[in-house]
C-alpha positions in Angstrom: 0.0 0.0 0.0 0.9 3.7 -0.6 -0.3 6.8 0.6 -0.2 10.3 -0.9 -1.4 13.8 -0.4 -1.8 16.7 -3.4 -2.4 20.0 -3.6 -3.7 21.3 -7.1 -5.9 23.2 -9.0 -8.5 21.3 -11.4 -10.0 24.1 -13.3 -9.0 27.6 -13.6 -10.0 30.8 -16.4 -8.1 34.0 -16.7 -9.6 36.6 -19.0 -10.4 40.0 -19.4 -11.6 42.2 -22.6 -11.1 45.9 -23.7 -14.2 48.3 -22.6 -14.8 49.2 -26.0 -16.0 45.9 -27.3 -19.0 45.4 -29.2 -20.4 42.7 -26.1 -19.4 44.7 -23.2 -22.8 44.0 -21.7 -22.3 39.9 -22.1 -18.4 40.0 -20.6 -15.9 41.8 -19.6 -13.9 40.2 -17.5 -14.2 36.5 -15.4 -11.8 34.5 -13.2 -12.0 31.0 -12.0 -9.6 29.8 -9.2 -10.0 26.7 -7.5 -7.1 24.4 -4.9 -8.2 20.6 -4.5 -6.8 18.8 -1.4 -6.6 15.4 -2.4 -4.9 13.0 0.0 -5.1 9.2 -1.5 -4.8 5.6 -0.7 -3.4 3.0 -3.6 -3.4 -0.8 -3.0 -1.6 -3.1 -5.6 -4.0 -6.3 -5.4 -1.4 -8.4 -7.2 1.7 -8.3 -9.7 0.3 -5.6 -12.5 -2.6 -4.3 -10.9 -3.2 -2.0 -8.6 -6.4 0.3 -7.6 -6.3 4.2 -5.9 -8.8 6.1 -4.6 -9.1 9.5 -2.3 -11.0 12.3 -1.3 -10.9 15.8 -2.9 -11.7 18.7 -0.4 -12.5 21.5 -3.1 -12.1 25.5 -2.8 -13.0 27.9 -5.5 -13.6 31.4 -5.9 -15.3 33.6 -9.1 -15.2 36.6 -10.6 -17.8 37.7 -13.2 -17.6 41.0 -14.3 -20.4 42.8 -17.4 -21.2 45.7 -18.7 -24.9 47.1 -18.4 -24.7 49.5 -21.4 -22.9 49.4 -24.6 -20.9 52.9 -23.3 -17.2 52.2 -21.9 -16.5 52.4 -18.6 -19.9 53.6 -17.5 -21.4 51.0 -15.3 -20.6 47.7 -14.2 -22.4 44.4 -13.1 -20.5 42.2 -11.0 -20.7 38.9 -8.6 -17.8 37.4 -6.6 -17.7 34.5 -4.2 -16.7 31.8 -2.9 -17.0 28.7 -1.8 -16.3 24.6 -0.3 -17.5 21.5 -1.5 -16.0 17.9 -1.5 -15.2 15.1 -3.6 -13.9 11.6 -4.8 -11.2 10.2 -7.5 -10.5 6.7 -8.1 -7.4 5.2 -10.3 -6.7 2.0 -11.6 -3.3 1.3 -13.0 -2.8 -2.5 -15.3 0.7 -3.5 -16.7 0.2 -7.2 -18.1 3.9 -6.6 -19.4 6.1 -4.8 -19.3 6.4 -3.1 -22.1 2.8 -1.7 -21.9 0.6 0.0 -19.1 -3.3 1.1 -19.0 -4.7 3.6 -17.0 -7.6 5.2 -16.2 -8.3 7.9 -13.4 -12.1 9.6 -12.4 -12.8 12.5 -10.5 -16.2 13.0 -9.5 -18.7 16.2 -10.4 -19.2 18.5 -7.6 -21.8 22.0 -6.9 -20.2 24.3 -5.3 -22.5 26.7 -3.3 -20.7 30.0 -3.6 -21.3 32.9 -1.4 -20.2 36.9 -1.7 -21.8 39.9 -2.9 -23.2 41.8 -6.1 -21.8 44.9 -7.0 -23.8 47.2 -9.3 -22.9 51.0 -10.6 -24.0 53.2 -13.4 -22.1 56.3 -13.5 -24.1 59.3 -13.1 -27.4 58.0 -12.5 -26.8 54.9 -9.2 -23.9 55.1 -7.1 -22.4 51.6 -6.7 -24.9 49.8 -4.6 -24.2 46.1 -2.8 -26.0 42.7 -2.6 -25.5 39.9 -0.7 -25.6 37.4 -3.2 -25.3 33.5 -3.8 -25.1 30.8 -6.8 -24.2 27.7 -7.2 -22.2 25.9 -9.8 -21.3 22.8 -11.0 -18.0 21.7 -11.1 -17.9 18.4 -14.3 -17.0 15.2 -13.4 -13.6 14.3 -15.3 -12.5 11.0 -16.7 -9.4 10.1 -18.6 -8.1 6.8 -20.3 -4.4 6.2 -21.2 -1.8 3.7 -23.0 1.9 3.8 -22.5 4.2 1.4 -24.9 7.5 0.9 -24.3 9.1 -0.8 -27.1 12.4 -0.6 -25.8 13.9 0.7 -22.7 14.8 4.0 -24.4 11.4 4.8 -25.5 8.0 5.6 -23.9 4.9 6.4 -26.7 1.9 7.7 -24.6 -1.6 8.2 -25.9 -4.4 9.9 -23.7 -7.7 10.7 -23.9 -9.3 13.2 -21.3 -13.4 13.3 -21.1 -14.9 16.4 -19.3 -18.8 16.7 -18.8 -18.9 20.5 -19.1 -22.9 19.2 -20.2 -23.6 19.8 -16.2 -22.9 23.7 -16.7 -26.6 25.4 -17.6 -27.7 27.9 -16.6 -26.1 30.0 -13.5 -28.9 31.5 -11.0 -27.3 34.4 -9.7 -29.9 35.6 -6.1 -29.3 38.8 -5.1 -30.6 39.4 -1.1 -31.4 43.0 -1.9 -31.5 44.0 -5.8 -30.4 47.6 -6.9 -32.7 49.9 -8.6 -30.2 49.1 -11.5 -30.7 45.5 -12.0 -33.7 44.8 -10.1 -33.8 40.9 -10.1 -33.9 38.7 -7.1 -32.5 36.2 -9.5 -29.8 37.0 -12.1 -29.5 33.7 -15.0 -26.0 33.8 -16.1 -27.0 31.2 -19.7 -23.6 29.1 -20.6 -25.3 25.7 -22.0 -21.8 24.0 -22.2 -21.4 20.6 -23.7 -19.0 17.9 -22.7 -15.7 17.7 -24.5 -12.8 15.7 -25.2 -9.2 16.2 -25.2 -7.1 13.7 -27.1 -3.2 13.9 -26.0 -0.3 12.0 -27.3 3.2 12.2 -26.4 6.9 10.4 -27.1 9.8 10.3 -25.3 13.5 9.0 -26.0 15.8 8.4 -23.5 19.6 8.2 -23.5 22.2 6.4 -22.0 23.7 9.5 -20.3 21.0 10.7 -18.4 19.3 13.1 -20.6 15.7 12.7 -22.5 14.0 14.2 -25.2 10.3 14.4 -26.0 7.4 15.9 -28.2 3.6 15.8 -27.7 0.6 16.9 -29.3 -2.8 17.9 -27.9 -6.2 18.6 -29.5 -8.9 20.3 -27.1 -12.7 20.1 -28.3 -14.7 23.0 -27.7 -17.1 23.0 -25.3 -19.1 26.4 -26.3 -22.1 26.5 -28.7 -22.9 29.7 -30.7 -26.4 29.5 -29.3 -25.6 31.2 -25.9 -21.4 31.5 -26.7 -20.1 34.0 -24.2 -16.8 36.1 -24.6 -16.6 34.6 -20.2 -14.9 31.3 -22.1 -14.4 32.3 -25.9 -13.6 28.7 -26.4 -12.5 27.0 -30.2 -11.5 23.6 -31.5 -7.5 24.4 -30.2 -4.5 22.3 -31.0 -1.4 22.4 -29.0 2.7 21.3 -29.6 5.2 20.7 -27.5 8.9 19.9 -26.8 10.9 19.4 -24.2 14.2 17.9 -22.8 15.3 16.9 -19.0 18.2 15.2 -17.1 18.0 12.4 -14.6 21.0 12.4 -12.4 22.0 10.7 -8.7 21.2 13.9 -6.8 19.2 16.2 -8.9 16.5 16.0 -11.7 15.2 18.4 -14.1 12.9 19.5 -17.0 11.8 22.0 -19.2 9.2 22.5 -21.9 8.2 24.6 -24.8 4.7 24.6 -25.7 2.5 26.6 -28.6 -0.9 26.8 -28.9 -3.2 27.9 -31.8 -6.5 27.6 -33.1 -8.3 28.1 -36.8 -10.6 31.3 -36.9 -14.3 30.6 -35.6 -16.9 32.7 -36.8 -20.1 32.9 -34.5 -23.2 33.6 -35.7 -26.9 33.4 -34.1 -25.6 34.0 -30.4 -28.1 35.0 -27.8 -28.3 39.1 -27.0 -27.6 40.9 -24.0 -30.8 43.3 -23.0 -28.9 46.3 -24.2 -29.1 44.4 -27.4 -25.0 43.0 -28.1 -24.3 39.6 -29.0 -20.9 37.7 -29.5 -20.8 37.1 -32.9 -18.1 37.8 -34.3 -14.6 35.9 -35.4 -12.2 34.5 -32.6 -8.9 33.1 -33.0 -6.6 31.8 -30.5 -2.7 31.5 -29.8 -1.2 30.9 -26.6 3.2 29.9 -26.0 3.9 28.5 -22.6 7.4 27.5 -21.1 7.4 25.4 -17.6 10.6 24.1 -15.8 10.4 21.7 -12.4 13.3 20.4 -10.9 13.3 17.1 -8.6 16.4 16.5 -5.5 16.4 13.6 -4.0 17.5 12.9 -0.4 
């Protein structure tokens, strides 16, 4: 038996746009953080099996941020908060030789009840006014299949593919305690109608006899975003991703690094669902994203 404990984040969003967009009143800006504590037991039941499974303790905290006119920098509709729910994962890892392994991990769905405030101004005619305010939303259950062949001792080929059911994100219900004049809804619906996508992953790796390793990979992400209600929140696309890399395993001291580049052919929305100040997001979105990452492993 083995036991473990980790500390990461599962899903996270970034993104902010210009005030001068033509959808200011769908999106302007939106942030997704959330930190799982996972600790986890694995038992290997006999020679090439073995099972895991552990508990995720789940934080996460939001910020969405709109326009309530199509002027810049005139108003602002906002909700942040925050919030705890907990979870499961379960593993299973099969080698029936040595040269090839199967895996498969799941991590269950969780609704996070998040708690905080509205925050509501239009300049010149409401000073910024306050709500306490509450939503809850759904967090996808994840499941991902994988194959590594090792032909030879000096390489590893790796194939992956990585299920997410984003289907369980609807419609967000957004209750404000005490509504402004502004907006003056006990319930705000935030429309996202996601659908469950796919990522399919598949990397190589060459190892030498001094040490040092090379390897390349290739991702394709499925969007998850239909034109029907597509928001600028997540301006999602079919997106492929390369990468390349090289590390050193010595007695004392390990280390990698990686190159990655991301990119995605122009979609053109059409048909999305307006604001009430009468924007949509259609419109033509592209994509390109360059990452570099470095970790470096001592041993004692």
């Amino acid at each position: 038996m083995s036991f473990g404990l980790g500390v990461y984040s599962p899903f996270g969003l970034g993104l902010e746009w210009p005030q001068n967009t033509g959808f200011r009143t769908l999106a302007t800006k939106a942030s997704l953080t959330t930190a799982a504590l996972n600790p986890v037991v694995a038992v290997k039941l006999f020679s090439g099996l073995s099972l895991g499974a552990g508990m995720v303790v789940n934080y996460t905290r939001v910020d969405l941020q709109q326009g309530l006119t199509p002027l810049p920098y005139n108003d602002l509709f906002r909700f942040k908060g925050d919030g705890w729910d907990v979870g499961y994962n379960l593993g299973v890892l099969w080698q029936p030789y040595d040269i090839i392994s199967f895996g498969a991990t799941f991590r269950s769905g969780m609704k996070v009840g998040l708690n905080g405030q509205t925050e509501t101004e239009l300049n010149g005619v409401q000073p910024t006014t306050y709500s306490p305010a509450s939503t809850d939303l759904p967090l996808p259950l994840k499941a991902i299949f994988g194959v590594s062949y090792r032909p030879t001792p000096k390489w590893n080929l790796e194939f992956d593919a990585d299920y997410t059911d984003w289907n369980q994100v609807q419609t967000l219900n957004i209750h404000q305690a005490s509504p402004p004049p502004v907006v003056p809804l006990s319930q705000v619906p935030v429309t996202l109608d996601w659908q469950s996508s796919w990522y399919f992953e598949f990397g190589a790796t060459r190892y030498f006899d001094s040490g040092w390793h090379v390897s390349a990979g290739y991702i394709y992400n499925e969007n998850s975003v239909p034109d029907a209600h597509y928001s600028p929140l997540v301006a999602d696309l079919d997106r492929h991703f390369l990468s390349i890399g090289t590390g050193y395993k010595g007695e004392r001291f390990d280390f990698d690094v990686a190159y990655q580049f991301g990119f995605a052919p122009s979609r053109t929305v059409t048909g999305s669902a307006s604001s009430a100040a009468g924007q949509t997001a259609d419109g033509k979105y592209g994509f390109i994203s360059q990452g570099v990452s470095a970790s470096v492993e001592v041993h004692f």
